[in-house]
VOROTOR-62545 format. One record per residue (C-alpha): residue in three letters; x, y negated, z. Coordinates in steps of 0.1 Angstrom, whole numbers, always signed. Example, Ala and Ser with C-alpha at 12.3 -4.5 7.8 and 13.67 -1.06 7.14 Angstrom:
<rs>
[ALA, [+123, +45, +78]]
[SER, [+137, +11, +71]]
</rs>
This chain:
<rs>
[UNK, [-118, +188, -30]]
[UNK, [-123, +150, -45]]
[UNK, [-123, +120, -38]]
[UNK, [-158, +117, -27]]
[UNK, [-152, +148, -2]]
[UNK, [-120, +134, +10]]
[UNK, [-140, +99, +12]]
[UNK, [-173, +112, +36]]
[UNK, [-159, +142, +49]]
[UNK, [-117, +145, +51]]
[UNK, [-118, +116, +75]]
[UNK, [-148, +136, +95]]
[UNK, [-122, +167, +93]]
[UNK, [-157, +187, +77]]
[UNK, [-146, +208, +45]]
[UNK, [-168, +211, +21]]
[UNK, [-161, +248, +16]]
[UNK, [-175, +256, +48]]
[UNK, [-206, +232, +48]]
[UNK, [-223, +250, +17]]
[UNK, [-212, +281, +38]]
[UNK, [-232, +269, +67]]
[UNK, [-260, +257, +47]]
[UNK, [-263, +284, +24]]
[UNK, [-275, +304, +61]]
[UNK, [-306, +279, +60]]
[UNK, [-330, +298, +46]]
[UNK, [-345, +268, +26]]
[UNK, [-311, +257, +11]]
[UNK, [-297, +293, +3]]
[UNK, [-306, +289, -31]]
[UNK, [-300, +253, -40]]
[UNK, [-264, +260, -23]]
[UNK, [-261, +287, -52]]
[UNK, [-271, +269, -81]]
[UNK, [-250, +234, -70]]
[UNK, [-219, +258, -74]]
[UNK, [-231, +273, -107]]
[UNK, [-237, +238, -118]]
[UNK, [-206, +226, -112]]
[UNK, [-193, +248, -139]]
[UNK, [-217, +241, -170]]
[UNK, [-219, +203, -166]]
[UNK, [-182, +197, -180]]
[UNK, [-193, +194, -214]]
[UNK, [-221, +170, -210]]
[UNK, [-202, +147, -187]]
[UNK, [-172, +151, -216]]
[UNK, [-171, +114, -227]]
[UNK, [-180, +95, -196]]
[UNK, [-157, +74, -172]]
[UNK, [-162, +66, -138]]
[UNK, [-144, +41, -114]]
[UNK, [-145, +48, -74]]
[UNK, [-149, +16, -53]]
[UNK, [-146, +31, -9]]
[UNK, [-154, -2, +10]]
[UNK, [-149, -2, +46]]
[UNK, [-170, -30, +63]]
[UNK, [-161, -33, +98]]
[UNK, [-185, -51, +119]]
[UNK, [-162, -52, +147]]
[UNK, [-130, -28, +154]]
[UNK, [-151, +5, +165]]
[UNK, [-181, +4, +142]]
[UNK, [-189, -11, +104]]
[UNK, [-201, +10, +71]]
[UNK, [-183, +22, +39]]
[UNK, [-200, +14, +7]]
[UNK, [-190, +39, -21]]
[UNK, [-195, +28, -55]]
[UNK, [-196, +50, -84]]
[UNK, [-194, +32, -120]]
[UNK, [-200, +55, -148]]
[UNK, [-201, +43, -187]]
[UNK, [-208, +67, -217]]
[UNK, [-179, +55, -239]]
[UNK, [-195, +73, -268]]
[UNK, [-208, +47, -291]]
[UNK, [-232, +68, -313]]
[UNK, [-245, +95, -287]]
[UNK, [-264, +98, -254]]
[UNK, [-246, +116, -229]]
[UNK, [-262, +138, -198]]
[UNK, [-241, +123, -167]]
[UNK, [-248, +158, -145]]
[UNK, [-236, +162, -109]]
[UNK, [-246, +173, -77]]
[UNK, [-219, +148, -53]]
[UNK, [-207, +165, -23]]
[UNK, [-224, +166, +13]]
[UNK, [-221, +134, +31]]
[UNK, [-224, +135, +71]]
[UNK, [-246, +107, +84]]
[UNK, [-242, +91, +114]]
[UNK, [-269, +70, +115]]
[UNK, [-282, +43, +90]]
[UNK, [-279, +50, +56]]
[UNK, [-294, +39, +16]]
[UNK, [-290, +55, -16]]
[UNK, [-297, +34, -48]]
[UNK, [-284, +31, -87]]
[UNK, [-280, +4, -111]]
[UNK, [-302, +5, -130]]
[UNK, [-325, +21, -111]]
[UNK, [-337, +60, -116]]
[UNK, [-317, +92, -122]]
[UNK, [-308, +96, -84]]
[UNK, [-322, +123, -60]]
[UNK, [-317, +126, -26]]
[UNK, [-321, +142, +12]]
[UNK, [-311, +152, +45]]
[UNK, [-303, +188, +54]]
[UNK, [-291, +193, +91]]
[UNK, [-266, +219, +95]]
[UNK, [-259, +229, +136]]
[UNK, [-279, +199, +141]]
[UNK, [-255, +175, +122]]
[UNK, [-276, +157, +96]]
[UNK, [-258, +157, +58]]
[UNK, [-268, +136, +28]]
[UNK, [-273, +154, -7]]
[UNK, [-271, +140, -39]]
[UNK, [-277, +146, -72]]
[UNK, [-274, +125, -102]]
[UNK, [-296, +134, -135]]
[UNK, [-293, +105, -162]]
[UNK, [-289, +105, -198]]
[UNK, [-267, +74, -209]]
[UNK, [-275, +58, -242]]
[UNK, [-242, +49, -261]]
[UNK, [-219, +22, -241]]
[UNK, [-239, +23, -213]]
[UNK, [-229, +14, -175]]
[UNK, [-249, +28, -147]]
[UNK, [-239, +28, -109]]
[UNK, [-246, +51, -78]]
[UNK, [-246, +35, -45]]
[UNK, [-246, +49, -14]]
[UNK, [-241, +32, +23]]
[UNK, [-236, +47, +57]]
[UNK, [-231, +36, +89]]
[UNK, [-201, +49, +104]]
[UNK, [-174, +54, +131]]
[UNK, [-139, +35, +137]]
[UNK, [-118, +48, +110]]
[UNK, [-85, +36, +130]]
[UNK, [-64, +53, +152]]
[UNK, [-48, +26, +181]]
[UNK, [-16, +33, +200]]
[UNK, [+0, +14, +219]]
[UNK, [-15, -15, +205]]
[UNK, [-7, -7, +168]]
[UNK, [-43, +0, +148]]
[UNK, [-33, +26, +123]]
[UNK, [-56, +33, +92]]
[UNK, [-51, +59, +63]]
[UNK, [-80, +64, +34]]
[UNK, [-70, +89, +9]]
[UNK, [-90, +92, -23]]
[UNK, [-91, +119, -50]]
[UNK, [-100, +127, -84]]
[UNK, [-103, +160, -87]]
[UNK, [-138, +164, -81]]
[UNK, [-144, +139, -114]]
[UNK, [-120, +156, -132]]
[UNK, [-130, +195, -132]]
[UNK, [-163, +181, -137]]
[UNK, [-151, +164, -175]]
[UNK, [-154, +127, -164]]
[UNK, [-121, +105, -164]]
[UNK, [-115, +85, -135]]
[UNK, [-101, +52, -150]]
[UNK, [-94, +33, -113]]
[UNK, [-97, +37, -80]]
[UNK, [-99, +10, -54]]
[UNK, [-102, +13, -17]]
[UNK, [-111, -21, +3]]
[UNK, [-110, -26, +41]]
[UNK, [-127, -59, +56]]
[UNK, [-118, -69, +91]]
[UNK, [-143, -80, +115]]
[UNK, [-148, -119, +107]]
[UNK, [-137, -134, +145]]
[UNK, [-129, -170, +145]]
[UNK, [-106, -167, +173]]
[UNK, [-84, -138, +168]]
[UNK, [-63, -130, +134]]
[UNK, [-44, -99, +126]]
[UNK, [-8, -98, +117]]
[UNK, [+3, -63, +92]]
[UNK, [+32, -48, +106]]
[UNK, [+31, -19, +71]]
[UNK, [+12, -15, +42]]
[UNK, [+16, +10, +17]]
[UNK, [+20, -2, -18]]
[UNK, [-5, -8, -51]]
[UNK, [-23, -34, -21]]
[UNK, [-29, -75, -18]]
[UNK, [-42, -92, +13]]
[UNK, [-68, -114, +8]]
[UNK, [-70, -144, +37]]
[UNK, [-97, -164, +47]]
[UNK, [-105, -196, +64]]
[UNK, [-79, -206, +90]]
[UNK, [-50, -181, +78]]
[UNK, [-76, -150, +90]]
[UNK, [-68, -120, +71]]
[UNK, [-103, -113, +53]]
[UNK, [-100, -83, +33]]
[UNK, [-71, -56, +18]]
[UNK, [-73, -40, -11]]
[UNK, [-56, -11, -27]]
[UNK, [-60, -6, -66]]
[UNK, [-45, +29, -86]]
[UNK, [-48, +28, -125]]
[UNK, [-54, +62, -144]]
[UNK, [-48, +81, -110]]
[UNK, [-44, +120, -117]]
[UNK, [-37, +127, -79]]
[UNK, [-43, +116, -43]]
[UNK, [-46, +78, -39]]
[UNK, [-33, +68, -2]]
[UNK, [-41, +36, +14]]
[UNK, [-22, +29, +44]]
[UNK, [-20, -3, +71]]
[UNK, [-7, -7, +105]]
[UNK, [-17, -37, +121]]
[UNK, [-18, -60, +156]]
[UNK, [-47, -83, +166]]
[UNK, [-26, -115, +174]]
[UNK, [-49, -152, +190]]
[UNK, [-57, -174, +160]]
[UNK, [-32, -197, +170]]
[UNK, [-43, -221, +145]]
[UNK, [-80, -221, +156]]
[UNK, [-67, -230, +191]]
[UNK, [-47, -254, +182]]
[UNK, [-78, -268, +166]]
[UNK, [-98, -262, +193]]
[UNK, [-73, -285, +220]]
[UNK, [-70, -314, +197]]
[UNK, [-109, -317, +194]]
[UNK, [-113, -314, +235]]
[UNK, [-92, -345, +231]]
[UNK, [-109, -366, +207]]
[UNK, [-132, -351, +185]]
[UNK, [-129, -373, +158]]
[UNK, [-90, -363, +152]]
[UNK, [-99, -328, +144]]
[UNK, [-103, -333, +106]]
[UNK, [-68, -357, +105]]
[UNK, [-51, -329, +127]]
[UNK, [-66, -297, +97]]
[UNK, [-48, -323, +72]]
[UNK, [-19, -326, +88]]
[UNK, [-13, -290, +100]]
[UNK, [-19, -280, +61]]
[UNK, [+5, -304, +45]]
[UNK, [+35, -297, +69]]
[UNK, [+33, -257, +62]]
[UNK, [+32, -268, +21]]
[UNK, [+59, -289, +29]]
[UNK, [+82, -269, +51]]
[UNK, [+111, -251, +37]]
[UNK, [+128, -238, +66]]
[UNK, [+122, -215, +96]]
[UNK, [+139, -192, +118]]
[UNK, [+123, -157, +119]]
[UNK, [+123, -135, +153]]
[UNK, [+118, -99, +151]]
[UNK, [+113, -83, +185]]
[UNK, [+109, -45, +185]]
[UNK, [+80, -28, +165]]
[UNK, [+71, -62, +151]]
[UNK, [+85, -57, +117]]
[UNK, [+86, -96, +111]]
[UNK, [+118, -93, +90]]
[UNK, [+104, -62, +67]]
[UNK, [+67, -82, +64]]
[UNK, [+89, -116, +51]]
[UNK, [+107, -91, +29]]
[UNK, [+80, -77, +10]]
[UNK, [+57, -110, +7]]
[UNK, [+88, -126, -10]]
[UNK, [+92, -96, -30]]
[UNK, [+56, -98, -47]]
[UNK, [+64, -133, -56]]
[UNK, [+96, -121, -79]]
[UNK, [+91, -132, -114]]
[UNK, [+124, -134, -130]]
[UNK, [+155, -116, -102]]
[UNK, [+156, -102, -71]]
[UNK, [+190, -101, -52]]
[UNK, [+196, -76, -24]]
[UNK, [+226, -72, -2]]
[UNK, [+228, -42, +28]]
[UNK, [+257, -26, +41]]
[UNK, [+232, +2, +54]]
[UNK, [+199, +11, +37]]
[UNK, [+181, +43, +54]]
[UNK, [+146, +36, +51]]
[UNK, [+143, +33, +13]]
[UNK, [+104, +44, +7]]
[UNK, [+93, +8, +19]]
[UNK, [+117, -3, -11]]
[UNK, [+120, +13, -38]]
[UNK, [+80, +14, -41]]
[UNK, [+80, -27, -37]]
[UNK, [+107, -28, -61]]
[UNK, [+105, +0, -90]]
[UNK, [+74, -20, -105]]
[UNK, [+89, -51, -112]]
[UNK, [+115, -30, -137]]
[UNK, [+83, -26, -159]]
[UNK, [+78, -62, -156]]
[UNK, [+113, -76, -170]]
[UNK, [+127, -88, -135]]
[UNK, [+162, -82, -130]]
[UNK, [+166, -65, -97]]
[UNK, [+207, -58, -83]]
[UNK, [+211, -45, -50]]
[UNK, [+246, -40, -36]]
[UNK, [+251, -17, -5]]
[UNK, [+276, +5, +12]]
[UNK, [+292, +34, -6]]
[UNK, [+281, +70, +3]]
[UNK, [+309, +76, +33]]
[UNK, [+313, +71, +71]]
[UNK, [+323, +28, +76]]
[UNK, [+356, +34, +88]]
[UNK, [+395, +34, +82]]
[UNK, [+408, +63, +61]]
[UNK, [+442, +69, +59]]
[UNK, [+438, +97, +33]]
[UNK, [+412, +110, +9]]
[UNK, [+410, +145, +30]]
[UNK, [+399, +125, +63]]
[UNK, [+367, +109, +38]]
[UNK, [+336, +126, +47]]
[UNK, [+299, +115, +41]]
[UNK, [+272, +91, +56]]
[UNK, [+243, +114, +50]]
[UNK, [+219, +89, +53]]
[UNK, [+236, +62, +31]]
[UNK, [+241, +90, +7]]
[UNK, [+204, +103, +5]]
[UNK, [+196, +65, -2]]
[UNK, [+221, +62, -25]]
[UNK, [+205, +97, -46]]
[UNK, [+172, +80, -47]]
[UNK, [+186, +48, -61]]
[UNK, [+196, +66, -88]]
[UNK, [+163, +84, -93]]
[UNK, [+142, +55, -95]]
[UNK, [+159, +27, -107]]
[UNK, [+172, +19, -141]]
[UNK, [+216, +23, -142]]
[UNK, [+242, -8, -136]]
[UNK, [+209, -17, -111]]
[UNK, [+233, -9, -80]]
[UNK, [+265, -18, -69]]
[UNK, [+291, -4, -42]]
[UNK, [+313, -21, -17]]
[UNK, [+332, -13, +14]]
[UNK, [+338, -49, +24]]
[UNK, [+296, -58, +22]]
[UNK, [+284, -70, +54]]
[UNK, [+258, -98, +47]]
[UNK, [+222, -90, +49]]
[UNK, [+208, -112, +24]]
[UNK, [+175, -118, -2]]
[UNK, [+177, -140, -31]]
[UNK, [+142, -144, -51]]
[UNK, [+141, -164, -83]]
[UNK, [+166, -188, -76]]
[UNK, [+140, -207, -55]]
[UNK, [+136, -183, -19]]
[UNK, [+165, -170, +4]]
[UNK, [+164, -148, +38]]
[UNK, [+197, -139, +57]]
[UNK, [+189, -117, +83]]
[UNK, [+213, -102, +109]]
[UNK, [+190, -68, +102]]
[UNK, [+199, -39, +84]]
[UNK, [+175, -16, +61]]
[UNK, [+171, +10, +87]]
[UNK, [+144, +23, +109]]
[UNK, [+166, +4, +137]]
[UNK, [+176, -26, +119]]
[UNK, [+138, -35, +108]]
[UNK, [+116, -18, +139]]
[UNK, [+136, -11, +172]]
[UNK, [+166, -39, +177]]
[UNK, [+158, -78, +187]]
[UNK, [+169, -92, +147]]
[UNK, [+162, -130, +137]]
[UNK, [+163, -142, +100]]
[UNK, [+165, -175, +85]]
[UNK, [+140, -184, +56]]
[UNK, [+148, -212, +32]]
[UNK, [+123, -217, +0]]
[UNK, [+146, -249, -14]]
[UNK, [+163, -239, -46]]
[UNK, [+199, -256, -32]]
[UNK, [+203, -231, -5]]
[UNK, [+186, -203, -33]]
[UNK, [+213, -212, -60]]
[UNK, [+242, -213, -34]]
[UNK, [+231, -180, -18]]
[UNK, [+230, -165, -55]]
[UNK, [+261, -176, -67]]
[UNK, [+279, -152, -37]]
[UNK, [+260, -127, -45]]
[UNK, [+272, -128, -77]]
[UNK, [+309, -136, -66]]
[UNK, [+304, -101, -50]]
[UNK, [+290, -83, -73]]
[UNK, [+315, -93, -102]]
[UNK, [+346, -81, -73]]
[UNK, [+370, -60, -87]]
[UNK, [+362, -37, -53]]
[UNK, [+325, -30, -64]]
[UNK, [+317, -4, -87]]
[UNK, [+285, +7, -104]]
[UNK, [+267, +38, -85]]
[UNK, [+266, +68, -111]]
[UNK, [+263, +107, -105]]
[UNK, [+305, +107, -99]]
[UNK, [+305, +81, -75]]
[UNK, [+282, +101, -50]]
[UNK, [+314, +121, -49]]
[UNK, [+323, +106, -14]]
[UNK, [+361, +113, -20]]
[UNK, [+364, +100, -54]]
[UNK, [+343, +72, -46]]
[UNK, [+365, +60, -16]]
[UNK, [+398, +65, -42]]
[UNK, [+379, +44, -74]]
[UNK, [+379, +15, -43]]
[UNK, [+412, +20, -26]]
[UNK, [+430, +21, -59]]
[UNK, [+409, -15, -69]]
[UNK, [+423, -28, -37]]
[UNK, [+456, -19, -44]]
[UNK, [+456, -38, -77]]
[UNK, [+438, -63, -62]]
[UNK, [+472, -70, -41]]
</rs>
């Protein structure tokens, strides 16, 4: 159904279609069951010039059990005429504590139906909005773990949708879905994915406090997505020691400890397997680009990490180049009629061209360097390639440099490289794998 379905019941795997079914066989509901559905198809026109945002909140107490807070803001964006905001939201299953209320207050009714002895919330909202105004709907639940764990890796997805709003006449101007992690001084957890339109939030001591996910406008499914490890608080321990010595060097020790990570510039990155250390330092300094971002790969296979991170900053003015590894096999040809494709490469190299902007990409035989340049001021050379291996299953190391020497010096090859005679601009004809590798070889040859 919506998003307020998919919100209380698609992560509870209970459809909606088949509650009213199982409600409507309650012999008190039967009828009310009948005239929500009619409902739902008269109250278009009075709902016709109101706008809602969705806020989904997921407040975890600890990692097995919190509440969700959904927050429904509606405004009549008429400025001469009252509106009738009309709806009957979908069943919500309870699981124990809950409350219902509205800013301002009124215009709400509610109860608990128990279908097969599982207790559901219904709502209903009746409330005529004077011109311009905002009004809120509020309900809280206590709920279940919403992640899934394996093998150590918590795993959570929250998908939102619209359509509910939308057949009913009200706009949905924004969606944002929030998770807060259990506040423990002692332990911290490190993000190993997270799907894009999100920002991390962090607390005291480094803790991640909160992530967010916000979609503008959204006309379809919004999908929030984090995998994450619980890691020790390192710096809380550290903390911790130096006060069991002498109490009264903890504050000197918090000083310290902050002014040498604003002051360091270098560090060597290990990425074991399945810790995604080199994809997590990729994407921060990516969300930091302002002016260029710089990109060389000799294999890139796992592309829907990067072109979401990167097709945004298009929009914003920042230059992005990215030069990679031609669409056939990395090896010696001694003819055009032994050249035959690298199907991953050349899938990648297809999407390239779907989703970024032309003379964006570059080709090159002879690319071997793994290496991100971000506004002349950041710099990581990694031995790791773009590819579910390179970023999640080998033992890769990086080294990270924010100093604008090393930044300018690791620029100016990129651009000695990308101004070669050897690389050429990917187009449609240069996914032609044989008349690729000939454009090259003949380049060479007048190279020499």
């Amino acid at each position: 159904m919506v998003n307020f379905e998919s919100y209380f019941l698609r992560n509870h795997s209970v459809k909606l279609k088949n509650i009213f079914i199982a409600i409507a066989e309650v012999p008190i509901v039967r009828l009310l069951s009948l005239l929500l559905i009619l409902s739902l198809s008269l109250i278009g026109a009075a709902n016709a010039q109101v706008i809602v945002s969705i806020n989904a909140e997921y407040r975890m107490s600890d990692l097995n059990s919190g509440k969700d807070v959904f927050i429904l803001r509606f405004k009549n964006i008429n400025e001469t005429t009252n509106m009738l905001l009309s709806l009957d939201l979908p069943p919500i299953r309870l699981y124990g504590d809950y409350s219902v209320r509205s800013i301002p207050s009124g215009g709400i009714d509610y109860r608990v139906v128990e279908v097969n002895n599982t207790p559901y919330l219904l709502v209903s909202v009746r409330k005529v909005l004077t011109p311009l105004e905002e009004y809120e709907v509020i309900v809280e639940r206590e709920i279940e773990s919403p992640f899934v764990k394996l093998d150590g890796i918590y795993r959570f997805v929250a998908m939102e949708y619209p359509d509910f709003f939308l057949a009913s006449g009200i706009h949905v101007s924004s969606i944002k879905i929030a998770l807060d992690f259990p506040d423990r001084i002692y332990m911290n957890y490190k993000v190993i994915s997270l799907s894009s339109n999100s920002r991390i939030i962090y607390g005291a001591l480094d803790t991640i406090d909160r992530i967010e996910w916000t979609f503008s406008d959204p006309k379809t499914q919004s999908v929030a997505i984090v995998e994450f490890v619980e890691t020790p608080n390192y710096f809380f321990i550290n903390v911790l020691g130096a006060s069991l010595t002498a109490l009264a060097f903890v504050g000197l020790f918090i000083l310290n400890a902050r002014l040498e990570r604003k002051l360091k510039s270098h560090e060597f990155i290990a990425s074991p397997p399945f810790s995604g250390e080199i994809l997590t330092r990729m994407k921060e300094m990516i969300k930091r680009a302002e002016k260029e971002v710089l990109l060389t790969s000799p294999h890139i296979y796992y592309t829907d990490w990067l072109t979401a991170e990167l097709q945004p900053l298009f929009s914003k003015g920042v230059d992005v180049k990215i030069i990679t590894w031609p669409g056939y096999e990395r090896r010696q040809f001694k003819s055009v009629e032994e050249v035959y494709e690298d199907k991953k490469q050349l899938f990648t190299l297809k999407r390239f061209l779907e989703m970024f902007p032309r003379g964006s990409v570059k080709l090159n035989d002879n690319i071997h360097s793994k290496v991100l340049i971000v506004d002349e001021r950041e710099v990581l050379l990694t031995t790791a390639n773009l590819t579910q291996t390179g970023l999640f299953e080998n033992y890769e190391s990086g080294i990270y440099a924010k100093n604008e020497e090393l930044a300018k010096a690791a620029r100016n090859y990129f651009y000695q490289v990308w101004n070669s005679e050897e690389s050429v601009f990917l187009s449609e004809e240069m996914l032609d794998v044989k008349k690729c590798w000939e454009e090259i070889m003949k380049r060479k040859e007048a190279r020499r």
